[in-house]
PLY file of the C-alpha trace (Angstrom):
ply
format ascii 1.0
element vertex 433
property float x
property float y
property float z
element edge 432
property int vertex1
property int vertex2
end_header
10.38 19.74 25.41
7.28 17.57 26.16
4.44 16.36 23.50
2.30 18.74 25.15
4.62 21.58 25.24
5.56 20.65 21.19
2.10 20.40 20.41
1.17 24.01 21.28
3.23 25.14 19.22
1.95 23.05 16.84
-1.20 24.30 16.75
0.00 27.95 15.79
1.84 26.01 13.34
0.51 23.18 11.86
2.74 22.19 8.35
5.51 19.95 9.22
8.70 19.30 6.65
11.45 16.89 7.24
13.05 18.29 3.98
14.93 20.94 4.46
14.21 21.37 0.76
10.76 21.92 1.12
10.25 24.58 3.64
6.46 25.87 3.91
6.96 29.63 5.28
5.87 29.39 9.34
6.32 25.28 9.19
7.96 23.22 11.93
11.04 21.07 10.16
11.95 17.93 12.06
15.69 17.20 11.29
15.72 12.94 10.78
18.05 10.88 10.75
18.49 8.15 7.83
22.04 5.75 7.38
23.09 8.68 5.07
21.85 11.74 6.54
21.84 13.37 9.42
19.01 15.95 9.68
20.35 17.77 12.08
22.86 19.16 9.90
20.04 21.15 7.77
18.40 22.61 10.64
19.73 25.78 10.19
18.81 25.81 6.70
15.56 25.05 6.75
15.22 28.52 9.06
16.55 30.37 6.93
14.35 29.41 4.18
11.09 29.75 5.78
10.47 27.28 8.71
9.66 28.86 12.02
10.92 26.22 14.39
13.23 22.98 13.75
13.01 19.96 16.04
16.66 18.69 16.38
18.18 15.99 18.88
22.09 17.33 19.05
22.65 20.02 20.96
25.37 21.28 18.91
22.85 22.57 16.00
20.95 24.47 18.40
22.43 27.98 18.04
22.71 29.91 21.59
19.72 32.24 22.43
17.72 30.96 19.62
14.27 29.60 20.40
13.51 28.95 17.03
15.34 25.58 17.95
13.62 23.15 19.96
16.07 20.16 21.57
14.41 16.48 22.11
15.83 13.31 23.12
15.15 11.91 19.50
13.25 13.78 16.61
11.64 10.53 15.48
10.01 9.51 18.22
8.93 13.15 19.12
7.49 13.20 15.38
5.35 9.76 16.67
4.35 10.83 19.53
3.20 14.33 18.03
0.94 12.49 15.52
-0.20 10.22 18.02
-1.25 13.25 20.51
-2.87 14.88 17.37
-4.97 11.74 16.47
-6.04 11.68 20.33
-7.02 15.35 20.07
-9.23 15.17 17.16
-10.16 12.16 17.66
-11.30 11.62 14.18
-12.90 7.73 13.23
-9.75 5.97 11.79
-9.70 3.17 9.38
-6.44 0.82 9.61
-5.31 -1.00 6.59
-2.03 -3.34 6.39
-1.90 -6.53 4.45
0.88 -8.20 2.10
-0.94 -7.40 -1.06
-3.56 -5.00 -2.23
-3.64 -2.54 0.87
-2.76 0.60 -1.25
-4.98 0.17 -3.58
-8.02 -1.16 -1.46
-7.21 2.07 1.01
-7.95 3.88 -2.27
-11.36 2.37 -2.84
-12.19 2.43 0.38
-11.53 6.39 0.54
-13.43 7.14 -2.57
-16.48 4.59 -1.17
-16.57 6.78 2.15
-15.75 9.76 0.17
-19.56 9.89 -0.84
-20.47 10.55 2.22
-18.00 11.85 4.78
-15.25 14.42 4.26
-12.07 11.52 3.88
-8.57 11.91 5.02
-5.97 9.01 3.10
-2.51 8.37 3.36
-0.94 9.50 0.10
1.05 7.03 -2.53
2.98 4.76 0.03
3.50 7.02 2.92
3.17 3.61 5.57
6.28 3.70 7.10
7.50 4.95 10.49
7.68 8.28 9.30
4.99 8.36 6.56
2.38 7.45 8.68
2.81 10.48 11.37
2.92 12.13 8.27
-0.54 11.50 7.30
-1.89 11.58 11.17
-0.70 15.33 11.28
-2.15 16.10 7.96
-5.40 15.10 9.96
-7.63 18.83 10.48
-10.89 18.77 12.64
-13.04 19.06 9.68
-11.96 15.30 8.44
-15.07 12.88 9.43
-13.37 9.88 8.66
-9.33 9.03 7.93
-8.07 5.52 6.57
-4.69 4.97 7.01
-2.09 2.31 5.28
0.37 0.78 7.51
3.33 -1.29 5.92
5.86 -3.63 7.45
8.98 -5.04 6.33
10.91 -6.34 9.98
8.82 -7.79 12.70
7.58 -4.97 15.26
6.86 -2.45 12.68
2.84 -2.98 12.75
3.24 -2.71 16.11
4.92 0.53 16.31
2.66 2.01 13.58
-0.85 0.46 15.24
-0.15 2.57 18.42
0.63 5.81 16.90
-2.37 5.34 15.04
-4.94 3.51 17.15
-7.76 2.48 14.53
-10.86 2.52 15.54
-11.12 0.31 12.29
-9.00 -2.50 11.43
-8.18 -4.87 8.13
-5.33 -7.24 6.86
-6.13 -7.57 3.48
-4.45 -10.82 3.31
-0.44 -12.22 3.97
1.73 -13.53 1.70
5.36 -14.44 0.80
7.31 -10.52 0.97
10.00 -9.05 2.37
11.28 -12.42 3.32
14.83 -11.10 3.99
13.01 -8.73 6.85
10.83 -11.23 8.46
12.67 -14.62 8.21
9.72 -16.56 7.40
6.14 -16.58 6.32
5.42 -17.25 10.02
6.87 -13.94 10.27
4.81 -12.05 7.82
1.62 -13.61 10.03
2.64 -12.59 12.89
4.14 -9.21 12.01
0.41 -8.04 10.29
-1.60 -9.85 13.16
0.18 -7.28 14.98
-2.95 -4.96 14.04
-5.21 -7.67 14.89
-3.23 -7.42 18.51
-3.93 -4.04 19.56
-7.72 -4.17 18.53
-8.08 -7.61 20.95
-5.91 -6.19 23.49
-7.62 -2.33 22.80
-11.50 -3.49 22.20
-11.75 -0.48 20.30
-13.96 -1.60 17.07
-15.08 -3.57 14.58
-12.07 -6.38 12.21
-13.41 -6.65 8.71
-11.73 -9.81 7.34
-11.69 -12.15 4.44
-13.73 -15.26 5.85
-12.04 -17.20 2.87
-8.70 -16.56 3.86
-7.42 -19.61 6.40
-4.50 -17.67 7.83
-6.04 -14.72 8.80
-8.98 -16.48 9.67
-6.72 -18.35 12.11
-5.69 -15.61 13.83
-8.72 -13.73 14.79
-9.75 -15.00 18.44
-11.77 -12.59 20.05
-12.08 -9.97 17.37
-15.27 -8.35 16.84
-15.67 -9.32 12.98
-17.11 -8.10 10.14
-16.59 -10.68 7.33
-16.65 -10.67 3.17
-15.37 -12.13 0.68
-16.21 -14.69 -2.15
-18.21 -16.70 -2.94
-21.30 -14.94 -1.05
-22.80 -17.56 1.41
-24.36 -17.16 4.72
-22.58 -15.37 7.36
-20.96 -12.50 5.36
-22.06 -9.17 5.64
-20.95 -8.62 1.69
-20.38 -11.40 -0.49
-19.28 -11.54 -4.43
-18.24 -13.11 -7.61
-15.87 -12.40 -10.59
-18.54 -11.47 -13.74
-15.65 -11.21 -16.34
-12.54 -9.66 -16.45
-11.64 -9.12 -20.24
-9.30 -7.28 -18.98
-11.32 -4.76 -16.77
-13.34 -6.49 -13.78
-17.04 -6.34 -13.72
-18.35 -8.09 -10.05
-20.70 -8.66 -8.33
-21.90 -7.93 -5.33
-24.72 -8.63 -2.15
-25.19 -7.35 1.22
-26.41 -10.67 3.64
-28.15 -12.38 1.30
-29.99 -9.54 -0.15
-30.36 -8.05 -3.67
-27.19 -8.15 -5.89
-25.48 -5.54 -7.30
-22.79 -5.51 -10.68
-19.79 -2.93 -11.04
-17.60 -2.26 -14.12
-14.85 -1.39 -12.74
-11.49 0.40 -14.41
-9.33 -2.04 -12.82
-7.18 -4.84 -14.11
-7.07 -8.15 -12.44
-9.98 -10.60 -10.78
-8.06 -11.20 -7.63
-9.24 -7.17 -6.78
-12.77 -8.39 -6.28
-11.39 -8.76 -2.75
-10.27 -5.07 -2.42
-13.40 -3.91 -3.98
-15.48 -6.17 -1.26
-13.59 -5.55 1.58
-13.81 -1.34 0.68
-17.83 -2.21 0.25
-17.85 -3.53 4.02
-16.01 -0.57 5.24
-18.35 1.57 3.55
-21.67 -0.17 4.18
-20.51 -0.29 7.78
-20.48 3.08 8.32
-23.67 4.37 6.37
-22.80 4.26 2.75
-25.67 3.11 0.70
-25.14 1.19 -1.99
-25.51 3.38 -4.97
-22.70 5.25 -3.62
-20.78 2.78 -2.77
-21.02 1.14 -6.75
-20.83 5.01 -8.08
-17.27 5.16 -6.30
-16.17 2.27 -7.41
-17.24 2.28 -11.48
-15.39 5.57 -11.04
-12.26 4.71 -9.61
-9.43 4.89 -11.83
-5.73 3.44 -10.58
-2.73 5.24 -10.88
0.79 4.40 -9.50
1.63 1.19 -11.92
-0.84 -0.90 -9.82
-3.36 -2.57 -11.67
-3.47 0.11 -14.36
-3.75 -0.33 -18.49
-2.19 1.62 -20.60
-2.98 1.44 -23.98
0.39 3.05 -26.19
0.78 3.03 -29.90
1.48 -0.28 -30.64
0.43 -2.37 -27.32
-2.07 -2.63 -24.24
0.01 -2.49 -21.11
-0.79 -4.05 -17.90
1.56 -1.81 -15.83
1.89 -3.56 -12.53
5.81 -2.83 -11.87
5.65 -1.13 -8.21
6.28 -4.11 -6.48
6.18 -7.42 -6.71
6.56 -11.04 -4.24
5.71 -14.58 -4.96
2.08 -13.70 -3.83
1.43 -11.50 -5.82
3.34 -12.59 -8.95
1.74 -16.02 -9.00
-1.75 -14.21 -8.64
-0.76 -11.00 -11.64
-0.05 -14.36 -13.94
-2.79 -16.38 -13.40
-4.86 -13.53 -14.07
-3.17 -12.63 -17.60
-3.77 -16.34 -18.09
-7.22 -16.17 -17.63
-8.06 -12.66 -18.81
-10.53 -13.25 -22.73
-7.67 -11.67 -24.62
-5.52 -12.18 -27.66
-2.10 -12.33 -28.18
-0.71 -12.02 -24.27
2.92 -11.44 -22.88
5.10 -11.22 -19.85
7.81 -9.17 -19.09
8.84 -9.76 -15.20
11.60 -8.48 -13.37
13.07 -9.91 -9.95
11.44 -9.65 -6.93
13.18 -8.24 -4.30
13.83 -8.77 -0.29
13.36 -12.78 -0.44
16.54 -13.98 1.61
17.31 -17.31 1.68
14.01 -17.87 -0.29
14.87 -15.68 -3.32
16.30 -18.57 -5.70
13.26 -21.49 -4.85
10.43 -18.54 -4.99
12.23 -17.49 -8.88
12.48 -20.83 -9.98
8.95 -21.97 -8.95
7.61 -18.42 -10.64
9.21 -19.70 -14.19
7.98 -23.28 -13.51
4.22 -21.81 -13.72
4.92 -19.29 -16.36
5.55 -23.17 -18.08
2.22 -24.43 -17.69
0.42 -21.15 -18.48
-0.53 -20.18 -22.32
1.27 -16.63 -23.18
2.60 -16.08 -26.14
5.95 -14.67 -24.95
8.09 -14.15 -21.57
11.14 -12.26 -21.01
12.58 -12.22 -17.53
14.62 -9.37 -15.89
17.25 -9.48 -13.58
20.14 -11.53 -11.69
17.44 -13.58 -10.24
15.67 -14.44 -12.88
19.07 -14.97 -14.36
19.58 -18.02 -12.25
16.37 -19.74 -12.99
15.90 -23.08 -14.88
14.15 -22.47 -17.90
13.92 -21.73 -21.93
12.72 -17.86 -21.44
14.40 -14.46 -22.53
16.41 -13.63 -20.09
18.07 -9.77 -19.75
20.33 -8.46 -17.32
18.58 -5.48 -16.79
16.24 -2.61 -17.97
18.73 -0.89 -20.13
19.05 -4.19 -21.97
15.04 -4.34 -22.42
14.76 -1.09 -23.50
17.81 -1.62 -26.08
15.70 -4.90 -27.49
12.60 -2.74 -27.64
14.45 0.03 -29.66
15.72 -2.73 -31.83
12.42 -4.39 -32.38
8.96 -3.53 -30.68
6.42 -6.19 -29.81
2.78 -5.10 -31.59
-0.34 -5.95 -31.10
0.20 -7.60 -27.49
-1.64 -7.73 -24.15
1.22 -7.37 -21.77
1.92 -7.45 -18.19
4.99 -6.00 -16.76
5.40 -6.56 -13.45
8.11 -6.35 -10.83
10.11 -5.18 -8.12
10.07 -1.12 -7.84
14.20 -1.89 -7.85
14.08 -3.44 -10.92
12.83 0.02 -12.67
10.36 -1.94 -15.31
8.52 1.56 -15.37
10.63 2.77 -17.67
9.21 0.79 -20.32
6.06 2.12 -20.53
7.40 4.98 -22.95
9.15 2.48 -24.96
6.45 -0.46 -25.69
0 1
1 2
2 3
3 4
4 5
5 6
6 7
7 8
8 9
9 10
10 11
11 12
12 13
13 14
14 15
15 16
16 17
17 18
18 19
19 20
20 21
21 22
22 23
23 24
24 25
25 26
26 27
27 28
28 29
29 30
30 31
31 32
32 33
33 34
34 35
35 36
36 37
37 38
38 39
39 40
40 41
41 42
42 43
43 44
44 45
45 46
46 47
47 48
48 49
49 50
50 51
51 52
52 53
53 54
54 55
55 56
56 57
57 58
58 59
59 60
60 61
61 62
62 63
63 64
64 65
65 66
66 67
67 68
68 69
69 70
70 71
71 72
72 73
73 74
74 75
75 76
76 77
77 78
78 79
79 80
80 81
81 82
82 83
83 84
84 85
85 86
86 87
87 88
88 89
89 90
90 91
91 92
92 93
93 94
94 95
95 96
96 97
97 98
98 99
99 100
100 101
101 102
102 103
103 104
104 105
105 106
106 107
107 108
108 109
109 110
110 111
111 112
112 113
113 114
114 115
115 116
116 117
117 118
118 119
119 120
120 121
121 122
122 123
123 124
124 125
125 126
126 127
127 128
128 129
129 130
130 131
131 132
132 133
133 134
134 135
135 136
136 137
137 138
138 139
139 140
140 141
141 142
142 143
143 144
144 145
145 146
146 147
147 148
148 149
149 150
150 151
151 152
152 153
153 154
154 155
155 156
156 157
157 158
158 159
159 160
160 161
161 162
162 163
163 164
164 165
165 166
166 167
167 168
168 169
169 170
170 171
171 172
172 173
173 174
174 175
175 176
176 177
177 178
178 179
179 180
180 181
181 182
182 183
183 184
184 185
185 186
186 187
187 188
188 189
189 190
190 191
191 192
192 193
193 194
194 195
195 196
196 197
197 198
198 199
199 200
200 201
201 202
202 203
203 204
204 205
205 206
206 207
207 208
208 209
209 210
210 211
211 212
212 213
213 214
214 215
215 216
216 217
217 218
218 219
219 220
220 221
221 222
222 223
223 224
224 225
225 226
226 227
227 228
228 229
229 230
230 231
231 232
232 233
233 234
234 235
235 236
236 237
237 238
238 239
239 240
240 241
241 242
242 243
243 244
244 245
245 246
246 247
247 248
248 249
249 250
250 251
251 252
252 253
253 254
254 255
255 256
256 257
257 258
258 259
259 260
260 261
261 262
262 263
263 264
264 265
265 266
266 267
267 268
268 269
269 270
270 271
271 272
272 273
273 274
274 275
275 276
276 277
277 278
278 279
279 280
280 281
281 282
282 283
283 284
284 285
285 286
286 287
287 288
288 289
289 290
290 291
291 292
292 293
293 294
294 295
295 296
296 297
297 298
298 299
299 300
300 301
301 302
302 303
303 304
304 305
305 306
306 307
307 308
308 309
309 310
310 311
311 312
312 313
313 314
314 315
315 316
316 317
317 318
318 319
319 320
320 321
321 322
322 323
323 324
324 325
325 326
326 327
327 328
328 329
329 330
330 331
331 332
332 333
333 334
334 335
335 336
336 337
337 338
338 339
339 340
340 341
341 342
342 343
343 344
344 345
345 346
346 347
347 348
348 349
349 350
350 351
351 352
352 353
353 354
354 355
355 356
356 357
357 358
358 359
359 360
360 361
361 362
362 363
363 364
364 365
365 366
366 367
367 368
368 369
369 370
370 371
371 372
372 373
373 374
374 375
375 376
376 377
377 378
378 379
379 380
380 381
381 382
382 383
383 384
384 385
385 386
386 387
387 388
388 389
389 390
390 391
391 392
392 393
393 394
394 395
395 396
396 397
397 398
398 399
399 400
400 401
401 402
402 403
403 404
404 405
405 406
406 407
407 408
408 409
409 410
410 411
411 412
412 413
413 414
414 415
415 416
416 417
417 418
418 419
419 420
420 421
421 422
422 423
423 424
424 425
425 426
426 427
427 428
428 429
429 430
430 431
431 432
């Protein structure tokens, strides 16, 4: 069956599943594959409870005379190039986001900023993958003025593939830094792999690249980009330029628009290095027609969620919960920032960062040698990694063992960040500190 032909029906039926657990009544399932599953095998199942067609690629799950089954060459692709034809049909003004740090929860921002004026479309949690972006493109209905979508990478290619199912109109790299190491080989590799968005809007010429103008590698990648630059401090030359008021520990910024009258946000988030996030969603927003007072209202409002940049305050401590993923970026950054924040009485508890390769051991070690210089009152380090490092810290195996300390004895009265690898499971210790 063609995209054209798949995308009629489509239109009669527009909910898509590719859980055969999860079967919206009249929904098309799409049986993926994973290295564990095959989804072919739940085809039939997902009929029965309540999907009206199933897209399968093996022609031995498609039973005889049934045209409830509909046979491709692969269901993934055909699940691409679906969203893709959708996006073309609508049509709708997309915003691409992809960076090393900060994208999810700058694509937040930036969807409550627009939110004040348009009707907003966002990719949900982390959906940025090869299958969680088609996701959100589908989820895409003609009465959506504006859509910003998050694309992540963790092998070289994988911007690529995501930038031309989703063709921005829009584009920013929030910045690169040292992840998924193991995937890309090098940092060179992380570069190139995000300036793969910066490659289909020079090759495309489709719109406008917002970009740090403080940031020297992606500044040295934009050649004949169409830019729209921020960042900090203002100067001439940016469209929106800001500072760091105080964080102690929420930020308050500050903000201008080319040199004109400034404007200062409270903000509910923990951590000065989001001025960036909040400027960059300010661009997007001013950009397309958001004035101002919207644009601050959204952003006073805002209030994280997900472990990223959140407080929690429990019973006996304030938690900076952080622990949904963490690299040598953006652990260096989360540290200097606890460092620096005007409160008593602060902590770490970090817990290995994941993916690094070859890298992993030097990128620990070096993350322990600046936890030396800073001026916390206490550290404890989780993980084999961490395990391995050179140093005088608490060290625990794992989770269980932290939560087995805390049950024992509770730290009180603390500031503390906890902050690691999703893997690593540090979540779990919100209930207990």
């Amino acid at each position: 069956m063609t995209t054209e032909q798949l995308y009629q029906i489509f239109e009669s039926h527009p909910v898509v599943t590719t859980d055969s657990r999860d079967c919206p009544e009249g929904s098309i399932f799409f049986a993926l594959k994973g290295a564990s599953f095959n989804g072919n095998k739940f085809a039939a199942a997902a009929l029965q409870q309540g999907c009206a067609f199933a897209v399968v690629d093996e022609p031995e799950y498609c039973a005889q005379g049934d045209e409830r089954y509909i046979l491709v060459d692969d269901v993934l692709r055909a699940f691409q190039l679906l969203a893709r034809h959708h996006r073309r049909t609508l049509g709708t003004r997309i915003v691409g986001i992809t960076g090393t740090n900060g994208k999810t929860t700058t694509k937040e921002l930036m969807a409550a900023v627009l939110g004040e004026k348009y009707n907003v479309l966002y990719t949900l949690g982390n959906f940025n993958n090869d299958i969680g972006v088609p996701k959100t493109l589908l989820r895409l209905k003609p009465e959506h003025q504006v859509a910003v979508v998050e694309m992540g990478a963790s092998h070289p290619g994988d911007i690529k593939t995501l930038v031309e199912l989703v063709e921005p109109d829009l584009a920013l790299i929030t910045n690169v830094g040292m992840a998924h190491l193991q995937g890309f080989g090098s940092f060179e590799g992380v570069v190139k792999t995000k300036g793969e968005l910066y490659d289909f809007m020079r090759q495309s010429k489709r719109g406008k690249v917002f970009v740090d103008a403080n940031n020297p590698h992606l500044m040295g990648i934009v050649q004949g980009l169409d830019l729209v630059k921020y960042g900090t401090p203002a100067s001439d030359g940016l469209f929106v330029g800001g500072k760091v008021v105080s964080a102690a520990p929420f930020l308050r910024f500050a903000w201008q628009r080319e040199g004109g009258e400034w404007n200062e946000v409270q903000t509910h988030l923990v951590g000065a290095y989001n001025v960036l996030n909040m400027l960059a969603a300010i661009s997007v927003g001013l950009y397309l027609g958001v004035s101002a007072d919207e644009a601050n209202r959204a952003l006073a409002n805002y209030v994280p969620s997900n472990n990223r940049s959140q407080l929690e305050e429990t019973a006996h401590n304030k938690l900076i919960m952080d622990a949904y993923n963490a690299n040598p970026t953006s652990m260096s950054v989360a540290l200097n920032n606890l460092n620096d924040m005007e409160v008593p009485h602060k902590m770490a508890i970090l817990g290995d960062m994941l993916e690094l390769g070859a890298a992993s051991a030097e990128a620990h070690q070096a993350i322990v040698d600046q936890l030396s210089r800073l001026s916390l009152d206490e550290v404890w380090l989780v993980g084999p990694e961490f395990a391995r490092t050179r140093c005088a810290f608490r060290k625990f195996n794992d989770v269980d063992e932290v939560i087995a300390q805390l049950q024992n004895q509770c730290p009180e009265g603390r500031y503390i960040l906890v902050k690691g690898s999703h893997g690593i499971r540090l979540d779990k210790l919100s209930q207990c500190l």
